[in-house]
C-alpha positions in Angstrom: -12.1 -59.0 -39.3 -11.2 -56.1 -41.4 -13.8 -57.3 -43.7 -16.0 -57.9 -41.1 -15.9 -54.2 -39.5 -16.0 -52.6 -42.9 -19.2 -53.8 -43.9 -20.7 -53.5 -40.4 -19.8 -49.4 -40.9 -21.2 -49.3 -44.4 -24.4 -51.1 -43.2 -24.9 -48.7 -40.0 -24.5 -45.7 -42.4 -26.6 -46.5 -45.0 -28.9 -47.3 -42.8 -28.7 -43.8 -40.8 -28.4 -42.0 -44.3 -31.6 -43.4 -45.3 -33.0 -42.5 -41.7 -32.7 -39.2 -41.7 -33.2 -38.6 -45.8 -36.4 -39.8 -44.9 -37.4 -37.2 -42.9 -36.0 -34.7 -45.1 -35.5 -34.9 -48.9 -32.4 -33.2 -48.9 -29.8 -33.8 -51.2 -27.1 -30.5 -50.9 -25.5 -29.7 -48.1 -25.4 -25.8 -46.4 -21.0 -24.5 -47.3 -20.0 -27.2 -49.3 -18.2 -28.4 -52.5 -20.4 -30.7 -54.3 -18.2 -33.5 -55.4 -19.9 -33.6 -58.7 -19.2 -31.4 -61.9 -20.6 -29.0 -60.4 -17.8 -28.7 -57.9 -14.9 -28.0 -60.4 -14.4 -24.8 -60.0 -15.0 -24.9 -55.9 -11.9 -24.0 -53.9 -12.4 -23.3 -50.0 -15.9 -24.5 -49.2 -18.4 -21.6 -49.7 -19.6 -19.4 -47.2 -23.0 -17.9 -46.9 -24.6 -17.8 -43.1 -28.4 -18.1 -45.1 -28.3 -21.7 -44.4 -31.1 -24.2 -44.3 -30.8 -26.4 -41.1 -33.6 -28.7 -39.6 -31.5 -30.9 -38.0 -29.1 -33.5 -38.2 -28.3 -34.2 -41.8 -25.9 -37.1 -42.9 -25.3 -37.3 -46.5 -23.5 -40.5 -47.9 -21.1 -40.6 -50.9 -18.5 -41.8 -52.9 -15.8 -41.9 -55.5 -14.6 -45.1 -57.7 -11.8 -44.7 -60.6 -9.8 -47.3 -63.3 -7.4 -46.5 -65.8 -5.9 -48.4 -68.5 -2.2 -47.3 -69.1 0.2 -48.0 -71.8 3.5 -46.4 -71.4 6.9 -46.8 -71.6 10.1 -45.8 -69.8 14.0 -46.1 -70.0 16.7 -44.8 -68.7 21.1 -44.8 -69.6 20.7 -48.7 -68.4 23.0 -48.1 -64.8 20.0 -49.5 -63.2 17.7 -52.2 -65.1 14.3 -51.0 -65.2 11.0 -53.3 -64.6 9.2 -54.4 -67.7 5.9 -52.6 -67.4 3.0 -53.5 -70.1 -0.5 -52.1 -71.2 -3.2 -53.0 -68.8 -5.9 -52.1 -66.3 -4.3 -50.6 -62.8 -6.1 -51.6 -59.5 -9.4 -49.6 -59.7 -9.7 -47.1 -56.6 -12.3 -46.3 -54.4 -13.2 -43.4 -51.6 -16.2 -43.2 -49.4 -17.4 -40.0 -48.2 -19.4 -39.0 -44.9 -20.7 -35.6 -44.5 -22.7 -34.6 -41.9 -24.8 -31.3 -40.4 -24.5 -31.6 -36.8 -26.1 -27.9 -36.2 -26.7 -24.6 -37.7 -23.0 -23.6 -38.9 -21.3 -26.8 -38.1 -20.3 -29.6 -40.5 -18.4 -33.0 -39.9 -16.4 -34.4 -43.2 -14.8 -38.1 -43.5 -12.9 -39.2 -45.7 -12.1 -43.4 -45.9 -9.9 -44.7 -48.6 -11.6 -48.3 -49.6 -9.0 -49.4 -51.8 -6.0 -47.5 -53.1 -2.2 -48.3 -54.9 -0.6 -48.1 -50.9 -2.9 -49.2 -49.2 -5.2 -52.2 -50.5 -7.3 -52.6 -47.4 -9.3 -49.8 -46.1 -8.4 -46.8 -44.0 -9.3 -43.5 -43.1 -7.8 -40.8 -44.7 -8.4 -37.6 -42.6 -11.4 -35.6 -41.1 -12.3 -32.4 -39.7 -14.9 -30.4 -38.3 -15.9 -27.1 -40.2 -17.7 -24.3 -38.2 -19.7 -21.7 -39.9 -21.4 -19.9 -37.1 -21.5 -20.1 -33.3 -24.7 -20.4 -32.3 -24.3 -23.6 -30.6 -23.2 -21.6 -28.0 -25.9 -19.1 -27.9 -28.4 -18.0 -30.8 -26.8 -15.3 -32.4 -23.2 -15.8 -30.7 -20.8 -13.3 -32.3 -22.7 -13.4 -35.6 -21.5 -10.0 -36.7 -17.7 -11.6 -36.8 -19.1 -14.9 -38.1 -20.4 -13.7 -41.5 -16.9 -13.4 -42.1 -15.0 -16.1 -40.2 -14.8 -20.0 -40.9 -12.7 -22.6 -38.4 -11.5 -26.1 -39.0 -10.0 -28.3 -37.1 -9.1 -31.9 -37.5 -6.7 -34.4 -38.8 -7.2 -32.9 -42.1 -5.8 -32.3 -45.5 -3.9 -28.6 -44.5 -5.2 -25.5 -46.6 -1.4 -25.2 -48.4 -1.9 -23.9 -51.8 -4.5 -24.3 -54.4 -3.1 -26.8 -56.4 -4.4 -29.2 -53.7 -8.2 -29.1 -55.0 -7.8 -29.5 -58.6 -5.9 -32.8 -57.8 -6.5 -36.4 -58.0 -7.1 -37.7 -53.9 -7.4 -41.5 -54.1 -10.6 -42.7 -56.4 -11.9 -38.5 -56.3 -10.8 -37.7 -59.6 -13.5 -35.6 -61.1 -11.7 -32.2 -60.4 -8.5 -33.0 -62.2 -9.0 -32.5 -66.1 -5.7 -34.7 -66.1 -4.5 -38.3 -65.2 -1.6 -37.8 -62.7 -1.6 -35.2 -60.2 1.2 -32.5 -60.4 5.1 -32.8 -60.5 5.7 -32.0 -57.3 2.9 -32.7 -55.6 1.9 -30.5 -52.0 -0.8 -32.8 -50.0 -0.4 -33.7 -46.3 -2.9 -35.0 -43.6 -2.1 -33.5 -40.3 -4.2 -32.4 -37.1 -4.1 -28.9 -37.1 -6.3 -25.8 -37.0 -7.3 -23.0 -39.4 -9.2 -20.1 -38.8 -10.3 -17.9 -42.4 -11.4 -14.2 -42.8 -13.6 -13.7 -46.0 -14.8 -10.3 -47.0 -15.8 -9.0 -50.3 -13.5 -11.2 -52.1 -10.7 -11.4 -49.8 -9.5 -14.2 -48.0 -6.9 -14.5 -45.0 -6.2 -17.8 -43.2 -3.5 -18.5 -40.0 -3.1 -22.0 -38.9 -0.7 -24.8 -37.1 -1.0 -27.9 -37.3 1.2 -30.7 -35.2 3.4 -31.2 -38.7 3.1 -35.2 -38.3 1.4 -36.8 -40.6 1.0 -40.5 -38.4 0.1 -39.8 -35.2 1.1 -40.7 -31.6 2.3 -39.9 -28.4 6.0 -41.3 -29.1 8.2 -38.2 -28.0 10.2 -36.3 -31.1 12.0 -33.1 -32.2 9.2 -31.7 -34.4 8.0 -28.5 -34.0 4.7 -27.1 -34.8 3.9 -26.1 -38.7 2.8 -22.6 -39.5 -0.1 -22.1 -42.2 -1.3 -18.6 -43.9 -2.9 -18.1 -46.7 -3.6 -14.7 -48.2 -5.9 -14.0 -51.5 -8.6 -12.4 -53.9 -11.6 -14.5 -55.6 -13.9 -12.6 -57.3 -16.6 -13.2 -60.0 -15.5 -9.9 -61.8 -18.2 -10.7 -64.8 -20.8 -12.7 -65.8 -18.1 -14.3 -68.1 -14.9 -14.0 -66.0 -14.0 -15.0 -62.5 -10.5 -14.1 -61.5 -8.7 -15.7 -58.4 -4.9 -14.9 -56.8 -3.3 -16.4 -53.8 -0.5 -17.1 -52.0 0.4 -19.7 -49.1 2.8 -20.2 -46.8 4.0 -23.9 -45.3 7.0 -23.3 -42.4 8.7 -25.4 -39.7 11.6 -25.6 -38.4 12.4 -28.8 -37.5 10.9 -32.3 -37.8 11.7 -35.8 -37.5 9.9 -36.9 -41.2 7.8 -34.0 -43.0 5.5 -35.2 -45.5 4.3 -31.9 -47.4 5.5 -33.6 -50.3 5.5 -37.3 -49.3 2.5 -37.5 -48.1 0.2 -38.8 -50.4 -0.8 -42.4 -49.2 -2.9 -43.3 -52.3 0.0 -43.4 -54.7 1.0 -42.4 -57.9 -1.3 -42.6 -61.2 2.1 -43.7 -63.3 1.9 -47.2 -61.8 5.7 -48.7 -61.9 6.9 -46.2 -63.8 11.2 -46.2 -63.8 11.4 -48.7 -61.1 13.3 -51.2 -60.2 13.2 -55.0 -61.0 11.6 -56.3 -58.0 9.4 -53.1 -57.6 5.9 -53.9 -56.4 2.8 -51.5 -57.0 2.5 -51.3 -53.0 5.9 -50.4 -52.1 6.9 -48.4 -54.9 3.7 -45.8 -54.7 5.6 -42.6 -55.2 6.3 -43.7 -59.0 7.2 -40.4 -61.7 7.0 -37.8 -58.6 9.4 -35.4 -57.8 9.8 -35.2 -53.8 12.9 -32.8 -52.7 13.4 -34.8 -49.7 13.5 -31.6 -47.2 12.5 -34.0 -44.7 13.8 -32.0 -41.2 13.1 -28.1 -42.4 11.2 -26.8 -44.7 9.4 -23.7 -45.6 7.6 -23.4 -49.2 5.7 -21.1 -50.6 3.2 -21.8 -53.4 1.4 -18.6 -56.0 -1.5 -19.6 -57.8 -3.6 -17.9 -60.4 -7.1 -18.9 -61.5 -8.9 -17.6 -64.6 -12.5 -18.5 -66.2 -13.8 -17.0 -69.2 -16.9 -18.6 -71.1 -15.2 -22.0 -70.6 -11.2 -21.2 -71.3 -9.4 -21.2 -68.3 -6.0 -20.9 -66.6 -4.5 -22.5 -63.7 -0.7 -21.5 -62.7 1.5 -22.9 -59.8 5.1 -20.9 -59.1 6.6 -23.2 -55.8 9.5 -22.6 -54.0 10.5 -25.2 -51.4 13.9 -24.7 -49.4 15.0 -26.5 -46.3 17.4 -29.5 -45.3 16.6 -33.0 -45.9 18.7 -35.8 -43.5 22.4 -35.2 -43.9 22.3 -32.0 -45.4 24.5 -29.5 -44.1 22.9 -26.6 -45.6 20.1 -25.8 -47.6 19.0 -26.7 -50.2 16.0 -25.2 -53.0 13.6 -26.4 -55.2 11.2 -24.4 -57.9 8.1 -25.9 -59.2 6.7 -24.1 -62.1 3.6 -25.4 -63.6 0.7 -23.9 -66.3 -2.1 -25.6 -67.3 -5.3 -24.3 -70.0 -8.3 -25.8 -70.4 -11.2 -25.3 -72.6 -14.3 -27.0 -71.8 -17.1 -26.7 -74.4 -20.7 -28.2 -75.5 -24.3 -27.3 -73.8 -23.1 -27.4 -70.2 -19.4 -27.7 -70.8 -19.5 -31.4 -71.0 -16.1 -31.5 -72.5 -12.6 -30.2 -72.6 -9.5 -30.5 -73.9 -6.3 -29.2 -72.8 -2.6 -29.0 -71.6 -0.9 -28.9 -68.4 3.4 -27.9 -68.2 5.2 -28.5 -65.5 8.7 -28.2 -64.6 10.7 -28.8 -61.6 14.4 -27.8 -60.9 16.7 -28.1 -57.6 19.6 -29.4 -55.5 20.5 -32.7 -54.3 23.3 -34.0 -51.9 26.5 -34.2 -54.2 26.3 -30.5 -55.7 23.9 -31.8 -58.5 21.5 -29.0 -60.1 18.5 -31.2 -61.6 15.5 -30.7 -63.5 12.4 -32.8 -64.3 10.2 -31.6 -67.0 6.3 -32.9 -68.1 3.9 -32.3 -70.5 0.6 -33.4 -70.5 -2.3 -33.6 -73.4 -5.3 -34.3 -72.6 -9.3 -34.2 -72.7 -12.3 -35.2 -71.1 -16.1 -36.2 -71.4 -18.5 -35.5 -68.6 -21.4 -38.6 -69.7 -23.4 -37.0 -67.0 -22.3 -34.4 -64.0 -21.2 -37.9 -61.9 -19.4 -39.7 -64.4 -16.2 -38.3 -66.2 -13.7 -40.0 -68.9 -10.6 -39.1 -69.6 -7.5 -39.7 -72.0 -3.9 -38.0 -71.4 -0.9 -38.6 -73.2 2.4 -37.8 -70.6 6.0 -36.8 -71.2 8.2 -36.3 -68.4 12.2 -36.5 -69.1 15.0 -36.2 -66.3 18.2 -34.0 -66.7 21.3 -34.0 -64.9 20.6 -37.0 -62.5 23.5 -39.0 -61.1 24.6 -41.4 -63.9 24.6 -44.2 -61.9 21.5 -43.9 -60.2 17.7 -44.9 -61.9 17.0 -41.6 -63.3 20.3 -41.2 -65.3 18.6 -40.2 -68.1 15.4 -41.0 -67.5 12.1 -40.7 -69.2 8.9 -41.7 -70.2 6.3 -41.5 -72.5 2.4 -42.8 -73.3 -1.0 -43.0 -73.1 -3.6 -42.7 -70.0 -7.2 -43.9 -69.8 -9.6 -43.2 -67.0 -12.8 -43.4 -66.0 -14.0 -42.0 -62.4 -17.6 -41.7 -61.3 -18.3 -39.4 -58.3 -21.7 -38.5 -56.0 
């Protein structure tokens, strides 16, 4: 039946993407990142009130990704560890609806086809983005509204930039790397965010309902408070310069999910687990989550530099709040730097590193630190198709002994290949 209703959504669309394409040959959509190389160095979805609307406009895409991986693990031996070997992982896949309902007003979905957690299909999240008011009345507050931009949905939250130079599912054409970052921010929630953007400057405030499954079963969470604050400018022809900072805060919850909330899993498939682990199950493999799972408030800083093709990317995290059990609080720092150089005609390929390193507390007085390295480089074959290879190094310090990650690490090689329109 899942089968069944799958196919029947693919056919309709395709069939109403072709409709309306044939009435107008358009391929790019008005405020939007274009999830093609041309998109890489996108953050918030543009905005620019010159837009090009002739009515409803439904544009159809998609993501699809395989690696090959050959690594190895180990740890002091208190736990055994599964025998993992080199071979293909299960190849991912996202499908993408966008859609212009009016002037100003856009409609994204998101459906995961196939992913490590979740084999069968789902949908990940969706919103609706809002550009201009005149859906209302022509010219409705259009003096505010070059400025302002409002989204609302059960949507991936604004915290942090790290968030759109990661891997989501199969869409792994803005991540110059394999895996996705140590400790990795990315929730779905329905929420609300409302952005100021003047002359470089950005501002967003917005709350979101801080559950990431939702339903109408009564619980102690409280709202979640967004804000965002930053400066984006293209200071030269050769260098563009970007700053923020973000702010994620709530005060209590049942289960938060800012840093378990990634349904797609992992890119270390299997990675120190158990004997017995399965791919499904164990999804979270070679992540660091701090388990603040009934407070939390975390801040992320992020700086952005291009200049003729080198550029920086820098995370500083700091996450503090109580997990189940915990008596007081408890803090985690997430430091990460990464430099890439793409190079060639159109900057068809890079190479580069990424650093990250993650210390905290856990229950039991135990100060711990994880650490990664990653090499890598890439090959854009054309702006839709992108191959990668990344060698990883992560090592764990100060664990409990008798737990898996007593002296835990691992090490090896990454193959991917991701194809994107």
């Amino acid at each position: 039946m899942k089968t069944m209703r799958l196919s029947l959504f693919l056919f309709l669309s395709i069939m109403i993407s072709h409709s309306v394409l044939g009435q107008k040959q358009k391929r790019d959509l008005d405020n939007y990142r274009l999830p093609d190389q041309r998109g890489i160095h996108t953050f918030e979805a543009p905005k620019d009130t010159a837009t090009t609307f002739e009515g409803v406009h439904v544009r159809l895409g998609a993501s699809s990704t395989l690696q090959f991986q050959a690594i190895d693990h180990s740890n002091n031996g208190a736990v055994e560890l599964i025998e993992i070997g080199e071979n293909f992982n299960l190849a991912s896949a996202n499908l993408d609806l966008d859609v212009e309902l009016y002037d100003g007003v856009r409609m994204h979905l998101r459906t995961y086809l196939s992913s490590r957690h979740h084999p069968e299909a789902f949908v990940k999240g969706g919103y609706l983005l809002v550009d201009k008011l005149d859906f209302i009345e022509e010219g409705f507050f259009e003096d505010w509204m070059q400025y302002l931009t409002f989204r609302f949905g059960h949507m991936e939250i604004n915290y942090g930039d790290a968030h759109f130079r990661r891997t989501d599912n199969s869409a792994a054409i803005f991540n110059p790397f394999v895996g996705n970052y140590l400790m990795d921010a990315f929730t779905t929630e329905v929420g609300f965010e409302a952005y100021y953007r003047r002359n470089g400057w950005m501002g967003m405030l917005g709350v979101s309902n801080g559950r990431l499954n939702q339903n109408v079963e009564k619980t102690d969470t409280e709202p979640v408070f967004l804000a965002k604050f930053g400066y984006d400018d293209q200071v030269t022809e050769d260098l563009r310069f970007r700053a923020t900072g973000s702010l994620y805060h709530t005060t209590n919850s049942s289960k938060n999910f800012l840093y378990d909330g990634d349904r797609a899993g992992s890119r270390y498939y299997l990675v120190l687990e158990e004997v017995g682990a399965s791919p499904v199950t164990s999804f979270r493999s070679g992540r660091v989550n701090p388990g603040l799972s009934t407070e939390v408030t975390s801040i992320m800083l992020n700086t952005f530099l291009d200049y003729k093709g080198l550029e920086f990317f820098g995370i500083y995290e700091n996450a503090s709040g109580r997990g189940f059990g915990d008596t007081s609080d408890r803090t985690y720092n997430h430091f990460a730097g990464e430099l890439i150089y793409r190079f060639g005609k159109t900057e068809d390929f890079y190479i580069g590193t990424r650093y990250s390193y993650v210390d905290g507390e856990q229950p039991g007085d135990l100060d711990v630190s994880v650490s990664r390295l990653q090499l890598g480089a890439g090959w854009f074959m054309t702006k839709n198709i992108l191959t990668k290879i990344e060698y990883v190094d992560q090592n764990y310090n100060d664990f409990d002994p008798t737990s898996i990650l007593g002296d835990a690490e691992f090490d090896g090689i990454m193959f991917e290949a991701t194809i994107s329109f």
